[in-house]
C-alpha positions as CSV (number, residue, x, y, z in Angstrom):
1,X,-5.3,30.4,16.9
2,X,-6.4,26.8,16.1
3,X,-9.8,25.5,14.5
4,X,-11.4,22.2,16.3
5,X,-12.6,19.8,13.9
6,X,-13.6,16.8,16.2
7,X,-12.7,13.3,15.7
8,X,-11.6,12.8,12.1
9,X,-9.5,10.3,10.2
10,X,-7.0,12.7,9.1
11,X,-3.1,12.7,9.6
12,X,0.5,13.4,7.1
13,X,1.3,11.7,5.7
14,X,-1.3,9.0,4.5
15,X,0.5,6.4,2.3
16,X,-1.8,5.0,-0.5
17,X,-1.4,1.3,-0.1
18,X,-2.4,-1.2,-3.3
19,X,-3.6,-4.2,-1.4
20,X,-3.0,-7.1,-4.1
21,X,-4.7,-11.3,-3.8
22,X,-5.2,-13.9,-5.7
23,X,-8.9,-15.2,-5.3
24,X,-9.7,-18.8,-4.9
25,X,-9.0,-19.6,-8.4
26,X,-5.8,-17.5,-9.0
27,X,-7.3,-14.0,-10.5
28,X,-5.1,-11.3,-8.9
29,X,-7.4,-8.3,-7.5
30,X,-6.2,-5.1,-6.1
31,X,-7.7,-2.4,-3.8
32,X,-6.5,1.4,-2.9
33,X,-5.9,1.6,1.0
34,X,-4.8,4.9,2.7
35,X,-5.5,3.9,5.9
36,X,-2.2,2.0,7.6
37,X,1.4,1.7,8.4
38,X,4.3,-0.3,9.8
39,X,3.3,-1.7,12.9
40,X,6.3,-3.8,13.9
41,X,9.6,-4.4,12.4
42,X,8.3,-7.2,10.7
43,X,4.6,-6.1,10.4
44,X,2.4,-4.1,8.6
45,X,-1.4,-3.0,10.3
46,X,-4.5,-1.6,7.9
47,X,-7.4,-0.4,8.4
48,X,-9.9,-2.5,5.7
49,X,-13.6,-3.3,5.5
50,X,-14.5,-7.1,5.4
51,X,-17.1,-6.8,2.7
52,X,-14.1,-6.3,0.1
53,X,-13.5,-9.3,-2.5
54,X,-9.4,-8.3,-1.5
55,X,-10.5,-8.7,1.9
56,X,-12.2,-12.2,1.4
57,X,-9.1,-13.3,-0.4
58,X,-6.4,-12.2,1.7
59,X,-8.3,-14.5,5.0
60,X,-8.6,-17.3,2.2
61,X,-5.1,-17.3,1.1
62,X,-3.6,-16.3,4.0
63,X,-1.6,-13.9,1.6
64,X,-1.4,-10.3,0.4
65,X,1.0,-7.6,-1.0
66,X,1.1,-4.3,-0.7
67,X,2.5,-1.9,-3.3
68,X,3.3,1.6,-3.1
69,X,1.3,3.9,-5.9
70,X,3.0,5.8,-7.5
71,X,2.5,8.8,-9.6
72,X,3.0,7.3,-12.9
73,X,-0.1,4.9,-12.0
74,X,-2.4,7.5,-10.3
75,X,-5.3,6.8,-11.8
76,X,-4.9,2.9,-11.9
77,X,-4.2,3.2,-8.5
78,X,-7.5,5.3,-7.9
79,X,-9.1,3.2,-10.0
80,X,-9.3,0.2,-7.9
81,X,-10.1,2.2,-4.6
82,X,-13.3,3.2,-6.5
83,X,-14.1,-0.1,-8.2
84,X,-15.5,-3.3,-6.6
85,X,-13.8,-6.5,-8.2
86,X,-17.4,-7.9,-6.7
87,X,-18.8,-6.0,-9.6
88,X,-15.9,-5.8,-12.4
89,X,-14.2,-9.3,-12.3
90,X,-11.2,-8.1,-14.5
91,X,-10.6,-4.9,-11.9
92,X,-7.1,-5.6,-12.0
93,X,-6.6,-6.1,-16.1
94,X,-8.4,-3.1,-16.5
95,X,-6.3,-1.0,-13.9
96,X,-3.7,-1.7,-16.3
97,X,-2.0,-4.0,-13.7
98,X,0.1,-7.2,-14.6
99,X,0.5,-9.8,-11.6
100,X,3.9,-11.2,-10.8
101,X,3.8,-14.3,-8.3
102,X,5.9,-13.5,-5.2
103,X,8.1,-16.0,-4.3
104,X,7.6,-15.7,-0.9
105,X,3.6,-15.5,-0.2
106,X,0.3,-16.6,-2.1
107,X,-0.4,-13.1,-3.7
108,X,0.7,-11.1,-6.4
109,X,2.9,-8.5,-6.5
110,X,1.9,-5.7,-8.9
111,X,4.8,-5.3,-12.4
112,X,4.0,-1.7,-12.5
113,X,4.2,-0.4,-9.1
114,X,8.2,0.0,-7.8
115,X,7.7,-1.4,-4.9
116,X,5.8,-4.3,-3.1
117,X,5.6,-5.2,0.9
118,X,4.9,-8.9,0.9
119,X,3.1,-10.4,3.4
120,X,1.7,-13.5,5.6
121,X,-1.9,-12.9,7.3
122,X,-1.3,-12.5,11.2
123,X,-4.6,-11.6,12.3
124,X,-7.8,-10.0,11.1
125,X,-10.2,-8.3,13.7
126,X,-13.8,-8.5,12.2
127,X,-15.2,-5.8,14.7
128,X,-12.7,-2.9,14.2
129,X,-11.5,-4.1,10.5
130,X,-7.7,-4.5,11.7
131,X,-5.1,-6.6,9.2
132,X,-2.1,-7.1,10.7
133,X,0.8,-9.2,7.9
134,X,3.9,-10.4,9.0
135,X,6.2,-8.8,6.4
136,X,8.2,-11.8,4.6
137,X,10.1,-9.7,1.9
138,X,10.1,-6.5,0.6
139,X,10.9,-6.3,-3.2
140,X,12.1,-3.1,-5.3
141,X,12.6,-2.6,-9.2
142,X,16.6,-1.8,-9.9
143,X,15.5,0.9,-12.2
144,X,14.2,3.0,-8.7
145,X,17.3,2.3,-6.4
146,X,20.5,4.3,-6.7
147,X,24.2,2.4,-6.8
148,X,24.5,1.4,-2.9
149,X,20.4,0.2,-3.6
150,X,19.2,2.7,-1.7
151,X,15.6,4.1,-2.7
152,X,16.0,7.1,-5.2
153,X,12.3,8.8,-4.4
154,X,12.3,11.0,-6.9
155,X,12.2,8.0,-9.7
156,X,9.7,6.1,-7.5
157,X,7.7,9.1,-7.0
158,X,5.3,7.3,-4.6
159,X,1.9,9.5,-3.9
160,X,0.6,10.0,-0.4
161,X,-3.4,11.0,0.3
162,X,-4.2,13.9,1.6
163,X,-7.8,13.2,3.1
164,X,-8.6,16.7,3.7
165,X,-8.6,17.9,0.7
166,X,-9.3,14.5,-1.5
167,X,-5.9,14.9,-3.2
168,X,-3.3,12.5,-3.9
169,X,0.3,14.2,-3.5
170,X,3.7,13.4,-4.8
171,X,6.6,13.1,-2.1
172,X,9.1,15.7,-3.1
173,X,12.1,17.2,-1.7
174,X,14.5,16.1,1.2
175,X,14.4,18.2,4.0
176,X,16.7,17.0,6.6
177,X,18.7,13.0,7.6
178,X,16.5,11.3,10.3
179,X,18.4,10.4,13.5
180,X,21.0,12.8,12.5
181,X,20.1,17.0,12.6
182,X,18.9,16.6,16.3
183,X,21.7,15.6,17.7
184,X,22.6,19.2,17.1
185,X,20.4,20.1,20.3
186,X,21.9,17.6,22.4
């Protein structure tokens, strides 16, 4: 039997995005955003709010990253989804966070998080709150990929949300090779 629950924001996983800009005078500011995913080869959609400082920056640069939390940084990473850089101008510092320029975009790529999605404003829909970035790069630390620089996810131990509960989880075992096991039911 099944319980109805209506129209909620809920799905598995939920990745938990760190947006990270540079505002008009070059501070780096980061926010925690659960709600998006890749949209496109080459692009990225999520779901943010334009009353955010990230927000205003990102449309003024033309420019954001996104880095993957992790669980080594959970609470940094919550940290600035609960804080407003409108209100605390050293958000990011106080996250614990050290900015690295990209090379590619206007925005920051975050020194503690493994990985970082870099990206070129495509559009922003004021009315339903839709970014959309042209993904430009997409940069990894060496000490997270294995020999043939493939993603070892046990040392990058990224977190996903789980919004029914109000958890963040830690991605864990492997469970079967994508575009392989089904072929066994051909």
């Amino acid at each position: 039997m099944r319980k109805n629950f209506g129209s909620k924001p809920w799905s598995y996983p939920q990745p938990v995005f760190i947006v990270a800009t540079y505002d008009e005078n070059g501070v780096p500011d980061a926010m925690n955003a659960a709600w998006g995913g890749i949209s496109e080869n080459n692009e990225i959609s999520l779901c943010i709010g334009d009353n955010h400082k990230t927000t205003q920056n990102l449309l003024a640069k033309k420019a954001f990253t996104v880095n993957i939390a992790d669980t080594a940084h959970v609470v940094a990473c919550d940290y600035v989804g609960i804080e407003s850089a409108k209100k605390v101008a050293d958000k990011f510092t106080k996250a614990g966070f050290t900015a690295i320029k990209s090379e590619f975009v206007d925005a920051p790529i975050i020194k503690e998080l493994n990985m970082a999605i870099e990206c070129r404003v495509k559009s922003y829909d004021l009315e339903t709150c839709r970014l959309v970035g042209e993904i430009v790069n997409v940069s990894i630390d060496e000490s997270v990929l294995t020999a043939d620089d493939k993603v070892d996810v046990a040392k990058m131990a990224p977190i996903v949300f789980d919004p029914i509960n109000m958890a963040y989880l830690q991605l864990g075992e492997k469970v079967g090779n994508a575009f392989k096991d089904g072929a066994a039911l051909k």
